[in-house]
Structures are given as C-alpha cells and as structure tokens.
C-alpha positions in Angstrom: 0.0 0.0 0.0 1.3 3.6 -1.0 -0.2 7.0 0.3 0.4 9.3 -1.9 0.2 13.5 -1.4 1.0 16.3 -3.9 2.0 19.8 -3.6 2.9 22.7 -4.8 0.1 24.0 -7.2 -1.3 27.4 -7.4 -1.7 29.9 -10.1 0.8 31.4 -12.3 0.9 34.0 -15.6 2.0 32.0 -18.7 5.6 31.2 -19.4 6.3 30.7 -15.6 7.2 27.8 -13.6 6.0 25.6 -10.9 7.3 22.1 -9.1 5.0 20.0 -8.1 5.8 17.3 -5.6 4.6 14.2 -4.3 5.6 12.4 -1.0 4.7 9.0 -0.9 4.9 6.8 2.0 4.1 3.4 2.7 6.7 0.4 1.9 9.4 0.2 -0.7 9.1 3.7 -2.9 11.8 2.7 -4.9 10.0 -0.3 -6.5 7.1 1.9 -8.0 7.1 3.5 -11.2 5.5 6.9 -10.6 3.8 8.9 -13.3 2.0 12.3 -13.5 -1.4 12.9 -14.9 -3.8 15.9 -15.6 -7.6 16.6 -15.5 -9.1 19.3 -16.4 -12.8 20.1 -16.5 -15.0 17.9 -18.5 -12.0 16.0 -19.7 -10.4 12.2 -19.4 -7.4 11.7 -17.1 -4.3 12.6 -19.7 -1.0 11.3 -18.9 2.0 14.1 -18.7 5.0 12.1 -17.6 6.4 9.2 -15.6 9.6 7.8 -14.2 10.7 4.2 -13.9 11.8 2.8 -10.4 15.6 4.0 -10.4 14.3 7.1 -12.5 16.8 6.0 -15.2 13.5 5.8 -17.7 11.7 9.0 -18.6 8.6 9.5 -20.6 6.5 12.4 -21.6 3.5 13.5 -23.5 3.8 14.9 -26.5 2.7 18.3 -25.5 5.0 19.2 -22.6 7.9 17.7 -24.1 10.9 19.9 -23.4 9.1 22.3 -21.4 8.2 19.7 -18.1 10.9 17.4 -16.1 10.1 15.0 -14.2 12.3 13.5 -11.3 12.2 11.2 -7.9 14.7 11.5 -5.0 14.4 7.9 -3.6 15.6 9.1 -0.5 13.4 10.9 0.6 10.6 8.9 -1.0 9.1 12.1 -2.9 8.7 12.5 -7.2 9.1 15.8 -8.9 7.1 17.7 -11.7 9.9 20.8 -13.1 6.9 22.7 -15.1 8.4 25.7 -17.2 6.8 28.1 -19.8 3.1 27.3 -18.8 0.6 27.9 -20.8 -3.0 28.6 -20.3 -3.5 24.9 -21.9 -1.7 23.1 -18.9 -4.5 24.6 -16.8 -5.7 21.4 -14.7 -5.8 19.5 -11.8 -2.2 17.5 -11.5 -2.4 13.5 -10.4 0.3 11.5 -9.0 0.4 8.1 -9.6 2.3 4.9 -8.5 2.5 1.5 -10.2 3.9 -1.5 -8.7 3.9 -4.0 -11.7 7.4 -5.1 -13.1 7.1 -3.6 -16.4 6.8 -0.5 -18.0 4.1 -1.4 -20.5 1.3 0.6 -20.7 3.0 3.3 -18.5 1.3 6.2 -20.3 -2.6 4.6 -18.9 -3.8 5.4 -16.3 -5.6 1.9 -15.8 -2.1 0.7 -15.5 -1.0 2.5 -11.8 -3.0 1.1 -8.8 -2.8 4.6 -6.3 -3.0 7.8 -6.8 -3.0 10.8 -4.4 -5.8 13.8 -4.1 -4.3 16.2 -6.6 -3.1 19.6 -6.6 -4.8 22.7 -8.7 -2.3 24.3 -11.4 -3.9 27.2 -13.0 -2.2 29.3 -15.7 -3.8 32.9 -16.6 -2.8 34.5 -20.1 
C-alpha cells in the first residue's frame, strides 16, 4: 500500500514555472514507477509524464515535451514535476500516480497504476 500527497500547485501567468511534488509513504518507494497525470474540466485523465523505479527511464507526452521534467529522489521517497513556460492549456488539476507492476508497459494509462493521491490545482492565466 502507497499514500500518496501532492503539492505545490497554485496559479501562475503564462511562461512561468511551478514544481509539483509528491511524498509517498508506505513500503518500498523505490520499486514503483511513478507517473504524473492531468484533469481538467470535462475532460479524461491525460497522462503528462512518468519515471521508472531508479528514475533511469523517462517518458513524456507529446505536449510538454521539453518544457516539463520529471524526477524522484528515492531518498526521501518524494517525485518531482519541473513545469516551465506554462501555458494557459496546462491549466488542470495535477495527479500522481504509483505502479507496482514489473514492467513499463502501458506506462502512459492510467488503468495501469494502482494509487493515486488527491491532486493539486495548477492554473495558468494569459
């Protein structure tokens, strides 16, 4: 079992930054892939990026591709979302997800991770 919390939302003008962050606790952090997703209004769960266990594996969506990092610090049990030139399109509410399986199959779906945390608001004015 893995808790999961975000933070580090809020509002921002486009082209600034935010880091989201999510502390996980529960047992062994460092075998969980770990992926962000968005939701905004009236829309599915879209994936935005994920990490494999040792964080030696990225992947991103299309869309914030060179613009977002994601990272995890096993250490301290916690997974990072660098977010840079926002724009009024990454408006949403941010989801953290972990997945236990041994594979990185389906890592973009999020059917594939079994917890997720509450989410944190990221809103982007023009």
């Amino acid at each position: 079992q893995v808790q999961l919390v975000e933070s580090g939302g809020g509002l921002v003008q486009a082209g600034g930054s935010l880091r989201l962050s999510c502390a996980a606790s529960g047992r062994a952090f460092s075998s969980y892939a770990m992926g962000w997703f968005r939701q905004a209004p009236g829309k599915e769960r879209e994936f935005v990026a994920a990490i494999s266990w040792s964080g030696g594996s990225t992947f991103y969506a299309d869309s914030v591709k060179g613009r977002f990092a994601i990272s995890r610090d096993n250490a301290k049990n916690t997974v990072y979302l660098q977010m840079n030139s926002l724009k009024p399109e990454d408006t949403a509410v941010y989801y953290c997800g972990a997945r236990g399986a041994n594979t990185l199959v389906r890592i973009h779906q999020p059917s594939a991770y079994e917890f997720w945390g509450q989410g944190t608001q990221v809103t982007v004015s023009s």
